[in-house]
C-alpha positions in Angstrom: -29.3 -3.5 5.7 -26.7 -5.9 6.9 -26.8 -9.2 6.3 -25.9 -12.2 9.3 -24.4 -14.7 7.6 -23.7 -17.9 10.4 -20.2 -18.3 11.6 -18.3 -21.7 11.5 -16.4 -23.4 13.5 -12.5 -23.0 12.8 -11.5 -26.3 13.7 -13.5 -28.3 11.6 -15.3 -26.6 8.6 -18.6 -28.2 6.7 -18.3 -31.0 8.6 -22.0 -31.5 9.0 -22.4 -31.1 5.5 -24.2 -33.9 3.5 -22.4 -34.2 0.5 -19.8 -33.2 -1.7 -21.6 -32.1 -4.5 -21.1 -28.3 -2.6 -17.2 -28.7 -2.4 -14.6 -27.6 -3.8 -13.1 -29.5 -6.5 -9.7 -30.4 -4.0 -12.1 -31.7 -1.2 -14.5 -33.9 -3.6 -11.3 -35.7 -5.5 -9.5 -36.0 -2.0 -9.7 -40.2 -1.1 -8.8 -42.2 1.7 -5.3 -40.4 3.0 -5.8 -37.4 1.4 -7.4 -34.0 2.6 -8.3 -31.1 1.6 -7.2 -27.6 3.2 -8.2 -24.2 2.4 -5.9 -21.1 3.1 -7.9 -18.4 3.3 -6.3 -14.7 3.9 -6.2 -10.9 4.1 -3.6 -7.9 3.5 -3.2 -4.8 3.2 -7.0 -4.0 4.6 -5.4 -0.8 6.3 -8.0 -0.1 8.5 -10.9 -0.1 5.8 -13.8 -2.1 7.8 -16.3 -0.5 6.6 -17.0 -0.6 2.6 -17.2 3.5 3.7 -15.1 6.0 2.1 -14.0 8.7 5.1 -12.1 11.1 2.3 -15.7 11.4 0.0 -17.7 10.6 3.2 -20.0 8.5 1.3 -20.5 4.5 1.1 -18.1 2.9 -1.2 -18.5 -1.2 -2.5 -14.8 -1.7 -3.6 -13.3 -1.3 -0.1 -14.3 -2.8 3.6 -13.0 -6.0 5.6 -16.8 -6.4 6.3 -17.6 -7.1 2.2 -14.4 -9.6 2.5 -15.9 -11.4 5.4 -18.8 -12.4 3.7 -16.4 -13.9 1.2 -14.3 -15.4 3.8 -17.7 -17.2 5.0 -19.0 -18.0 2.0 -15.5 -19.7 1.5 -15.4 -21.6 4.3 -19.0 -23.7 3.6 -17.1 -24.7 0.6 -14.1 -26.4 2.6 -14.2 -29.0 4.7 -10.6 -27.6 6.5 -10.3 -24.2 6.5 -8.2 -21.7 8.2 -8.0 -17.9 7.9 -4.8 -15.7 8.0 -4.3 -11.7 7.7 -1.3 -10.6 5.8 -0.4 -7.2 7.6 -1.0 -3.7 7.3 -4.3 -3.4 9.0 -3.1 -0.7 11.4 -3.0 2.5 9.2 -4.3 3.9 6.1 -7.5 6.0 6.4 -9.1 8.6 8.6 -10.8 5.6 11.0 -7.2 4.2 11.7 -5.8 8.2 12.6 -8.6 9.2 14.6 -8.2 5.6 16.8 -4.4 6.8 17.2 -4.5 10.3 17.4 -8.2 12.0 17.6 -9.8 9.3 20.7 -9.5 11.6 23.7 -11.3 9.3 25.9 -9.4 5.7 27.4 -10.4 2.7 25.3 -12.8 0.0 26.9 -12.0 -3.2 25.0 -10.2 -3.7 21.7 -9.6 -1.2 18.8 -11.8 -1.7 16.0 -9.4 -3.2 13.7 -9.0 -5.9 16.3 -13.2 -5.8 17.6 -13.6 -6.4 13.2 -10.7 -9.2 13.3 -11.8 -11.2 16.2 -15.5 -11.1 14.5 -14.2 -13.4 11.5 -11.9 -15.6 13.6 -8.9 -15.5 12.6 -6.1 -18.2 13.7 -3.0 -16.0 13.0 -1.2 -12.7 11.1 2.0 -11.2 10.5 3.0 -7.5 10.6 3.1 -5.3 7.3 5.3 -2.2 7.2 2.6 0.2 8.2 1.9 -1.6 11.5 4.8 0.8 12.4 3.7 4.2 11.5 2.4 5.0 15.1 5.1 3.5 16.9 5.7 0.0 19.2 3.8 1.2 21.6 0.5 1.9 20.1 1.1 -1.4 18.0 1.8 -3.4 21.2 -1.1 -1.7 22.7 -3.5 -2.7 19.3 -2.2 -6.5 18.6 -2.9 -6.9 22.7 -7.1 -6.7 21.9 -6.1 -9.3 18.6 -7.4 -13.3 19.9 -4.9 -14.0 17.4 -1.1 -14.1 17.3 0.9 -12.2 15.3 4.4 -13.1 13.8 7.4 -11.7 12.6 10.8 -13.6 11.9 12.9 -10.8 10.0 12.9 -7.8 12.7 14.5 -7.9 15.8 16.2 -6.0 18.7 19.7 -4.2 17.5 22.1 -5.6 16.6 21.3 -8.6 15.2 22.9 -11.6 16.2 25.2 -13.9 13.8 23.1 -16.7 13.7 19.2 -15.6 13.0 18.2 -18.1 15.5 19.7 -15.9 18.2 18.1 -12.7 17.6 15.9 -10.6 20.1 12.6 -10.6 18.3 10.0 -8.7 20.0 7.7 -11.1 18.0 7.2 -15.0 17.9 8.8 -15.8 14.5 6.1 -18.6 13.8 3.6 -20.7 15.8 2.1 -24.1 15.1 -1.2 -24.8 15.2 -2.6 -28.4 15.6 -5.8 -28.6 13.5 -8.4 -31.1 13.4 -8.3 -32.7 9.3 -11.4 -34.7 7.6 -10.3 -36.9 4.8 -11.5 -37.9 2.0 -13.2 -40.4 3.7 -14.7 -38.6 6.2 -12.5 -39.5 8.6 -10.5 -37.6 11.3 -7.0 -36.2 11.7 -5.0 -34.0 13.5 -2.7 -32.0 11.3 0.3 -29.4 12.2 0.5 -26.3 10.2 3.3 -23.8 10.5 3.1 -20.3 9.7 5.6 -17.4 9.7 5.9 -14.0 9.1 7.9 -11.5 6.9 8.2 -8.1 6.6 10.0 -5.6 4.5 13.6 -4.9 5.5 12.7 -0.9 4.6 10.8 -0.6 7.8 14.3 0.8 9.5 14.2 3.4 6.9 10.6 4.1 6.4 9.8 4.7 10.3 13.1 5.3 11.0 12.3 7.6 14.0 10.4 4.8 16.0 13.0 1.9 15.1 16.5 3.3 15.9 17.6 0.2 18.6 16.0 -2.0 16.2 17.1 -3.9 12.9 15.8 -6.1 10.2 17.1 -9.4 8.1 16.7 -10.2 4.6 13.3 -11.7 4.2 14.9 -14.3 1.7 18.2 -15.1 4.8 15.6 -15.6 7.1 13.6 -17.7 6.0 16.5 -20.0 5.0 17.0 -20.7 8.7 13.7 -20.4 9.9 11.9 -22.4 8.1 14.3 -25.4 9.1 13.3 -25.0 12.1 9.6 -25.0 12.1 9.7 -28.3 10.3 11.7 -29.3 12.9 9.7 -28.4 15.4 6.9 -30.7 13.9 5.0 -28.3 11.9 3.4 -30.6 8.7 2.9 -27.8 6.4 4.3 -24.2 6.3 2.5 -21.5 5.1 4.9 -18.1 4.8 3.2 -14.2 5.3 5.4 -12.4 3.4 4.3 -8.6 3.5 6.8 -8.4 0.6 5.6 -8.1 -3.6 6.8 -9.5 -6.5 10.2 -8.7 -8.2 11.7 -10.8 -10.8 14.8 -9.5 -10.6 17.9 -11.4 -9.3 17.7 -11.7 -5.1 20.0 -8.9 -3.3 20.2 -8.3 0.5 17.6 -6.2 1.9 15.3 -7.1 -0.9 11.6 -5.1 -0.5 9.4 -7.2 -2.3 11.0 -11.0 -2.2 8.3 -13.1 -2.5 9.4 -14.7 -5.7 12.6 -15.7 -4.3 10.6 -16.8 -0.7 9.0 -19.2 -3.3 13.0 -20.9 -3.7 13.2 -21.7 0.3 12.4 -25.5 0.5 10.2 -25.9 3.3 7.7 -23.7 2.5 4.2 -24.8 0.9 2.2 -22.0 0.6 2.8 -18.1 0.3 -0.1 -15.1 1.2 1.8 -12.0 0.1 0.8 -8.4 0.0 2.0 -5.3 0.6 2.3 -4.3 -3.6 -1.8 -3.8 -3.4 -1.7 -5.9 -6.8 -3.5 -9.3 -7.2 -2.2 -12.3 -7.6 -2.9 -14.9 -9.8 -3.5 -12.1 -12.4 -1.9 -10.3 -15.1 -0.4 -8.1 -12.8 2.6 -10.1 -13.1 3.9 -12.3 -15.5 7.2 -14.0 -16.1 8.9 -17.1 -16.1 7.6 -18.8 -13.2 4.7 -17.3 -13.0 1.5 -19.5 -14.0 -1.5 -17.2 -13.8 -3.6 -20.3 -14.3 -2.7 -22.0 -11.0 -1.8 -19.0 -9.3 1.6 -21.3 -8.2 4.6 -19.1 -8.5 8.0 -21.4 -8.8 5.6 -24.1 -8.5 4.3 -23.5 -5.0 0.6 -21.8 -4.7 1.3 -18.0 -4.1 -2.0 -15.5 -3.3 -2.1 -11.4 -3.3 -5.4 -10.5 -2.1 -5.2 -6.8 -3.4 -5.8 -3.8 -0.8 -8.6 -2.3 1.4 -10.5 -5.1 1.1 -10.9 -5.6 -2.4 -10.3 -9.5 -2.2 -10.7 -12.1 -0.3 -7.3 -14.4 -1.2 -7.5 -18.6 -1.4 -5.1 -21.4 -1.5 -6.6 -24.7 -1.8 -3.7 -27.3 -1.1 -4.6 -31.0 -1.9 -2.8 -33.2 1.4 -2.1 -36.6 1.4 -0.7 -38.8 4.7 2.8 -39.2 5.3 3.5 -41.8 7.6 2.1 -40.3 10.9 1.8 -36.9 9.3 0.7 -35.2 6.1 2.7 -33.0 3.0 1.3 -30.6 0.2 1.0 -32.6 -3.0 -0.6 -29.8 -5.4 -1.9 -26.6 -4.8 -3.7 -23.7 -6.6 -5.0 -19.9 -5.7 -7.6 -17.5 -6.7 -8.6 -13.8 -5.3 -12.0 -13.7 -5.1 -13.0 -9.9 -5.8 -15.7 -8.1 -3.6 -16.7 -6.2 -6.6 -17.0 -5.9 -10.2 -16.6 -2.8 -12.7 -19.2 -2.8 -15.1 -19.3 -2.0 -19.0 -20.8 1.4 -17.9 -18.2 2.6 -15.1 -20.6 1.4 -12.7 -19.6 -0.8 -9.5 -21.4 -4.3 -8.9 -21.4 -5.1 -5.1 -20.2 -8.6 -5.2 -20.3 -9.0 -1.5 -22.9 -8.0 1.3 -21.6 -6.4 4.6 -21.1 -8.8 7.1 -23.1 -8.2 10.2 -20.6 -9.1 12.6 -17.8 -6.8 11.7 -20.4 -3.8 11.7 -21.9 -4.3 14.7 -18.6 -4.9 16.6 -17.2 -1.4 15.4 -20.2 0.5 14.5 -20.0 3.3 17.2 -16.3 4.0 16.1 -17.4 4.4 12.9 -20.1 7.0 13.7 -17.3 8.4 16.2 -14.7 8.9 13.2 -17.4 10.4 10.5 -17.9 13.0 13.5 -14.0 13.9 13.8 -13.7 13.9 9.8 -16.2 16.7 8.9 -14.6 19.2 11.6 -14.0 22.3 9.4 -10.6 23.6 9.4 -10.7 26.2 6.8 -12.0 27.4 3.7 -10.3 27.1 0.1 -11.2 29.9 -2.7 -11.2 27.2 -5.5 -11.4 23.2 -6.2 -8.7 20.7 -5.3 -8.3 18.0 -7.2 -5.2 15.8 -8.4 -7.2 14.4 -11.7 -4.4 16.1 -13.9 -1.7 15.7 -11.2 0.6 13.7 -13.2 0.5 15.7 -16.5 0.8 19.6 -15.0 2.0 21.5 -11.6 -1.2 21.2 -9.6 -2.7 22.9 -6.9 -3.7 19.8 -4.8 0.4 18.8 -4.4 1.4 23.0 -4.3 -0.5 23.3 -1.6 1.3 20.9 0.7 4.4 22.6 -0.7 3.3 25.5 0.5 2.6 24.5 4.2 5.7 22.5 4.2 7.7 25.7 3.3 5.8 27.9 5.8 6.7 25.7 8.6 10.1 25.0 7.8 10.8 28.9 7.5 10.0 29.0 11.4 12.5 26.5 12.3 15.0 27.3 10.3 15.1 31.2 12.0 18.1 31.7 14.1 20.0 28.7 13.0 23.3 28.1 10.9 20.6 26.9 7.9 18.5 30.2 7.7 20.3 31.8 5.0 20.1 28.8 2.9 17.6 28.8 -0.1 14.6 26.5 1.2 12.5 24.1 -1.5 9.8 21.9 -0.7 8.9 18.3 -2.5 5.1 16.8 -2.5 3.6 14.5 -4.3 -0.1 13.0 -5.6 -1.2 10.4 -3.4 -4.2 10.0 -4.9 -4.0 10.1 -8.6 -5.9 6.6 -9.6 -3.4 3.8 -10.4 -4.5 1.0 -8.6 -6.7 2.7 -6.7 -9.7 3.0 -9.8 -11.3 5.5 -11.2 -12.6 7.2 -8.3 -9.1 7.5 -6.7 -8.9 11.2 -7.0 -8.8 14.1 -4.7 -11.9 16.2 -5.4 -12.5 19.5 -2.7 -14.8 21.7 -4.2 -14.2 25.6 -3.4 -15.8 26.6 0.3 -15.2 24.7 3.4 -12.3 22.5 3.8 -12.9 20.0 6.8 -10.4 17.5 8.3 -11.4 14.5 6.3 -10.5 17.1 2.8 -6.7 17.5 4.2 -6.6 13.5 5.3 -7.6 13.5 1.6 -4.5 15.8 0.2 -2.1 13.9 2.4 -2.9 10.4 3.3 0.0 9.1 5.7 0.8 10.0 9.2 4.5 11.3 7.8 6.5 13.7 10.0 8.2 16.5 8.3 11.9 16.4 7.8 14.3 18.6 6.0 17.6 17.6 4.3 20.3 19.4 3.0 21.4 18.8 -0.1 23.7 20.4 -3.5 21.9 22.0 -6.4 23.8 18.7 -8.2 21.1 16.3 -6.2 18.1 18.7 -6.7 18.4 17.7 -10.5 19.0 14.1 -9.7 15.7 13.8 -7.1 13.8 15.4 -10.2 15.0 12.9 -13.3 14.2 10.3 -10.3 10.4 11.7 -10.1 10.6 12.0 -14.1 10.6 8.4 -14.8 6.8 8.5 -13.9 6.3 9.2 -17.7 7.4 6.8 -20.7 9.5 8.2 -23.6 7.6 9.9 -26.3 9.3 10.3 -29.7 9.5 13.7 -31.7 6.4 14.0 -33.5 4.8 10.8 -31.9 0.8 10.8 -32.5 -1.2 9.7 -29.2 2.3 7.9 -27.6 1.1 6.4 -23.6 2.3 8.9 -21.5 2.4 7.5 -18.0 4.2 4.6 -16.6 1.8 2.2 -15.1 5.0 0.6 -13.1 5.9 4.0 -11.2 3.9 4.9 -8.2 2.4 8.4 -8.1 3.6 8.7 -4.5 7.1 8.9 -6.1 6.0 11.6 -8.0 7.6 14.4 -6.5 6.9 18.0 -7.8 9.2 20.6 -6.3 8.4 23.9 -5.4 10.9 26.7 -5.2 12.4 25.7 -8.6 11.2 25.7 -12.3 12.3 22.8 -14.4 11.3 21.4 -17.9 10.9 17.7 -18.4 12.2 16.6 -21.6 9.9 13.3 -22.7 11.7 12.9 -26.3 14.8 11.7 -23.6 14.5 7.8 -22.3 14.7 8.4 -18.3 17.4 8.3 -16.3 15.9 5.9 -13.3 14.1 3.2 -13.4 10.7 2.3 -11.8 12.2 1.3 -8.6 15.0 3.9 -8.4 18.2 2.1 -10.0 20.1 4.4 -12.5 18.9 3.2 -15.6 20.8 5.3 -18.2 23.2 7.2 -17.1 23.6 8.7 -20.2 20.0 10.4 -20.0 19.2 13.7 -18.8 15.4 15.0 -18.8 15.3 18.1 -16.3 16.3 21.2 -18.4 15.9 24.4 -17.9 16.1 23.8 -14.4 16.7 27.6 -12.3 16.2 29.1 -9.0 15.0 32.6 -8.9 15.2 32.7 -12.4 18.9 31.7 -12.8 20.7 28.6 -14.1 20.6 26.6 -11.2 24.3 26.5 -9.1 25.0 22.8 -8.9 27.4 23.4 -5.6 25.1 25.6 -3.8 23.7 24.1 -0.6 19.5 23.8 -0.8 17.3 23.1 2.0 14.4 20.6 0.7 11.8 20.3 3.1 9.5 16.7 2.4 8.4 13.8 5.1 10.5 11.4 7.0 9.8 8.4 4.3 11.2 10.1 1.5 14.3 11.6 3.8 14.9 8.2 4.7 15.6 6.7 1.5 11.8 6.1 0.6 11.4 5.8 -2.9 15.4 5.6 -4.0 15.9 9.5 -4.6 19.1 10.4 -4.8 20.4 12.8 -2.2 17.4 11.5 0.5 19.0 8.3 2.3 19.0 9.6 5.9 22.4 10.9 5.8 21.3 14.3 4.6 18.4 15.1 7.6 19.5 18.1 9.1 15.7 18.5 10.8 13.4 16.2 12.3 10.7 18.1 13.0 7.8 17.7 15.7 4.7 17.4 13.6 3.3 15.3 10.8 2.7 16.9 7.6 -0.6 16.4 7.7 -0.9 18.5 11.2 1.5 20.7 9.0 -1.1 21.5 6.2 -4.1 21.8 9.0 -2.5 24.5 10.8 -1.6 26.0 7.4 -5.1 26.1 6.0 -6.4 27.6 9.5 -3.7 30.4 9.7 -4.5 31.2 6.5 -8.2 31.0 7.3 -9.0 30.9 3.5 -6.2 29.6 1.1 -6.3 30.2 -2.3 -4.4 27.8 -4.5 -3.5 28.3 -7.9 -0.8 26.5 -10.0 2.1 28.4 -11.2 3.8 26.1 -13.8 6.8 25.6 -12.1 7.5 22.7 -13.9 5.9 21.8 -17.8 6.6 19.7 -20.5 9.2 20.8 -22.8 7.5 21.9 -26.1 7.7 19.0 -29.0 5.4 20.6 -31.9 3.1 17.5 -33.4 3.7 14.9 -30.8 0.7 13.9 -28.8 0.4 11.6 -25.8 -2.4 10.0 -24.1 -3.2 9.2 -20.7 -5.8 8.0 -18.2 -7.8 9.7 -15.4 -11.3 9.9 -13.3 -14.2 10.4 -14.9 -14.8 13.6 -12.4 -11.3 15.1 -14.4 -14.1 16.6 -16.8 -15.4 19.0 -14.5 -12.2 21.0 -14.4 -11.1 20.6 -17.9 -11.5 24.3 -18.5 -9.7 25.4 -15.6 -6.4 23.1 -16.5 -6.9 24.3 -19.6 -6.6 28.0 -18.8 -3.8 27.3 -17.4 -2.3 26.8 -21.1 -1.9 23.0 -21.5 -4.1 21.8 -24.7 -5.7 19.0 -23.2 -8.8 17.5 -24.8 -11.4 14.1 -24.2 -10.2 10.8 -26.1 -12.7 8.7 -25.2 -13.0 5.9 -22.7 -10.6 4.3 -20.8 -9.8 0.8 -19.7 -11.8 0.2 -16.1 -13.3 2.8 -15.6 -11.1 5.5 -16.6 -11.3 8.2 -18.8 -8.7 8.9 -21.7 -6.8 12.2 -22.5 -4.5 13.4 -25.1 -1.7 15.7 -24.4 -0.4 18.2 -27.3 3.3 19.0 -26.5 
């Protein structure tokens, strides 16, 4: 049962409250000329309202905007000034957000449910994440119209851009000011002007490259740098920056994806909500110079990463004192306040209660989705699950190699391509990570419905197909390689996975068999830069059992992010698309798995481990992995239980 919890007003929080003994620790120290004002913010909730998970279609605590917003209220009886901001990606990301853009036959009365859920808490403004793209302008336009809040966005812009940043065509405001009734210390009040802006990756033009063509995008750090000028110019007392953009430590370049460090450097700015990494910040997600975990302040301004799906509510308390006829940030500090909490026995401890406005406002869409989810598609002759993903070929990623291949060898008949040999690349989207424990794909053997395939291939990609040299095949697999750490000859229990390297980057490849050689330090680095150039882990690489022929032209069929440079793989940065085909993968594996009417999926070690005798590595995966331990192991890997894991996890080791 849900509970109400009372909203309050935006403009003047706690106001009728009699004391400060309730307050927070910034709004009982604040005196006469100084305030108090709490930031309070979202990201990355990708269209988990409901603490429901559509893949497992069962209830889940660790996700849902509805478990935040009882957070968020909670939050703001503690403030006397509060205000409420959403970081971006709310659009996409689960079987709710694809059914509301692709599976609702009938014509919408009133807002989508992401905006019905938004307008429930209040919020007084967002920015755009890179996901907000996926579906197009159109269907975002058509969305953010049914927000009661604005949205900005100061970094994209009609092509081409103009040489000053002030002069580009941007289909969004780049910032708004809002005037804001203040309490003092003293109980008395103010009005204050706050300034916010948005940012959003620069990889958009790549990553939805098919929607953006007359479009372009600026550095996140450039424009800032000239933005931000301007918003104090135009009055605004405090800035507070969305930047849709991670951490990176590393020195600034153009085009930079995940900036916010060097967003911190931009005088002008007193605040950052950041997101899009689905890390939390303060934490020890990140550490570094400049970086004080403590304070949550990142180059001494207070920085907040509110995780993903709703896992966090993120804060900024800022204490304010008057300047002249206005006010400026004198000290700051953040938290994320988690909805959830993973106890000693893997269980999950609901931190949060559901908040009854967000249910009730998109309850029937949410009954409407679980309906369009458990259609049956097909039938599947044994489990799919991606638990050992990382470690062996798995059927759960050949699968989608196979669909992808079946569809490409339609288009490709008749054309100047057909003779060419045709490979297909797929990787684990749900293989735990930051996700947790239960961040698996599990489809038992029998009926496969539409939520199962949602569950083997989680974005709305299209399919594309490049055309690339045996030479670049090799290269795109060292790239997916550095997913594992180097592991010395005869190590004993050595960590075998690299907790820096996304398992979306993990691309298997079909078509080919390949070795990977784990005694050799990889060639790439996390985020794609050639790291050694020296190194060399793919041996034994062949293509119908012959040495591979680096000159010989292959088709690789994979999705539109990856063709377009997603990930940094070498040979995929759009200039190698020879086909840009119709449908999304995902419609790909449906039609696929109903063709086939029953599939029957079974790993054929294309790729393995090359053989070290004595070493041992360890790694982490679900708890539900032991249910199939046998089956991986018939496969001929010697895998065995190593105990417990950290969070939830369980712990492997690996003879090689």
């Amino acid at each position: 049962m849900s509970k109400t919890i009372t909203r309050r007003s935006l403009l003047v929080q706690g106001a009728a409250l009699s004391g400060l003994a309730a307050l927070h620790p910034f709004s009982a120290r604040a005196a006469a000329g100084q305030a108090h004002l709490r930031i309070l913010s979202t990201t990355d909730i990708h269209y988990h309202i409901h603490a429901y998970d559509y893949y497992a279609d069962k209830p889940n605590d660790t996700m849902g905007l509805a478990r935040t917003a009882s957070l968020i209220e909670a939050a703001r009886d503690e403030a006397r000034n509060s205000i409420l901001l959403d970081n971006g990606d709310y659009l996409q990301g689960n079987p709710l957000g694809d059914f509301m853009a692709y599976g609702s036959a009938s014509v919408r009365q009133g807002p989508h449910p992401i905006a019905a859920a938004m307008n429930a808490l209040g919020y007084d403004a967002g920015g755009l994440g890179n996901h907000e793209f996926n579906y197009g302008l159109d269907y975002l336009q058509e969305v953010n119209s049914g927000l009661q809040h604005p949205v900005f966005c100061a970094n994209f812009a009609e092509a081409p851009l103009a040489t000053n940043p002030l002069k580009d065509r941007l289909p969004w405001q780049p910032y708004g000011i809002f005037d804001r009734w203040l309490i003092d210390g003293a109980g008395e009040r103010h009005v204050i002007r706050i300034g916010v802006i948005g940012f959003v990756p620069p990889q958009i033009l790549q990553w939805d490259a098919k929607h953006l063509a007359n479009y372009a995008a600026r550095d996140i750090v450039e424009a800032a740098r000239v933005w931000v000028p301007k918003l104090r110019e135009m009055g605004a007392q405090i800035v507070v920056a969305l930047s849709h953009s991670g951490i990176s430590l590393e020195p600034h370049e153009p085009g930079m994806e995940n900036a916010s460090y060097h967003l911190a450097g931009v005088e002008g700015i007193d605040a950052i909500v950041m997101g899009h990494a689905h890390r939390v910040w303060p934490s020890k997600d990140y550490e570094g110079e400049g970086l004080d975990q403590e304070t949550g302040k990142i180059r001494g301004k207070p920085a907040v990463m509110a995780g993903f799906w709703g896992s966090h509510m993120g804060l900024i308390d800022l204490l304010l004192e008057k300047d002249g006829e206005g006010w400026r940030a004198i000290d700051g500090s953040s938290e994320a306040r988690p909805i959830f909490e993973r106890q000693a026995d893997r269980s999950i401890k609901p931190l949060a209660e559901d908040y009854a406005p967000v249910i009730d406002a998109t309850q029937e869409d949410h009954e409407d989705a679980l309906e369009y989810v458990r259609a049956e598609v097909g039938r599947t002759a044994s489990p799919l699950h991606s638990y050992f993903a990382l470690v062996a070929d798995d059927p759960s990623v050949q699968i989608v190699n196979l669909a992808q291949m079946w569809y490409v060898k339609d288009l490709i008949q008749g054309t100047e391509n057909a003779d060419l040999p045709l490979i297909s690349a797929a990787a684990p989207f749900k293989a735990g990570g930051r996700g947790g424990p239960e961040y698996y794909t599990d489809v038992p053997a029998g009926p496969v419905a539409l939520k199962n395939v949602a569950d083997l291939y989680l974005y709305p990609n299209t399919l594309q197909v490049v055309k690339i040299p045996g030479r670049e095949v090799r290269e795109w697999l060292e790239r997916s390689a550095g997913m594992f750490n180097q592991v010395a000859e005869e190590a004993e229990d050595a960590p075998l996975l690299n907790p820096d390297f996304p398992s979306f980057n993990f691309d298997a490849i079909d078509g080919v068999a390949y070795e990977i050689d784990l005694s050799q330090p990889s060639r790439y680095a996390a985020d794609g830069a050639l790291a050694d150039p020296e190194a060399r882990r793919i041996v034994n690489l062949t293509y119908q059992g012959e040495p591979i022929d680096e000159d010989q032209l292959f088709l690789v069929a994979t999705n539109n992010y990856r063709a377009s440079g997603g990930g940094k793989f070498p040979g995929a940065d759009g200039s190698t698309i020879v086909i840009e085909a119709p449908d999304a993968n995902r419609d790909v594996l449906v039609r696929y798995i109903h063709e086939q009417g029953e599939v029957k999926p079974a790993a054929d070690a294309n790729w393995r481990f090359k053989a070290q005798p004595g070493a041992t590595a360890l790694f982490e995966t679900g708890p539900g992995a032991a249910a199939h331990l046998e089956e991986v192991r018939a496969r001929g890997l010697e895998i065995e239980e190593a105990g417990e894991g950290e969070n939830g996890f369980a712990r492997y080791r690996l003879k090689l």
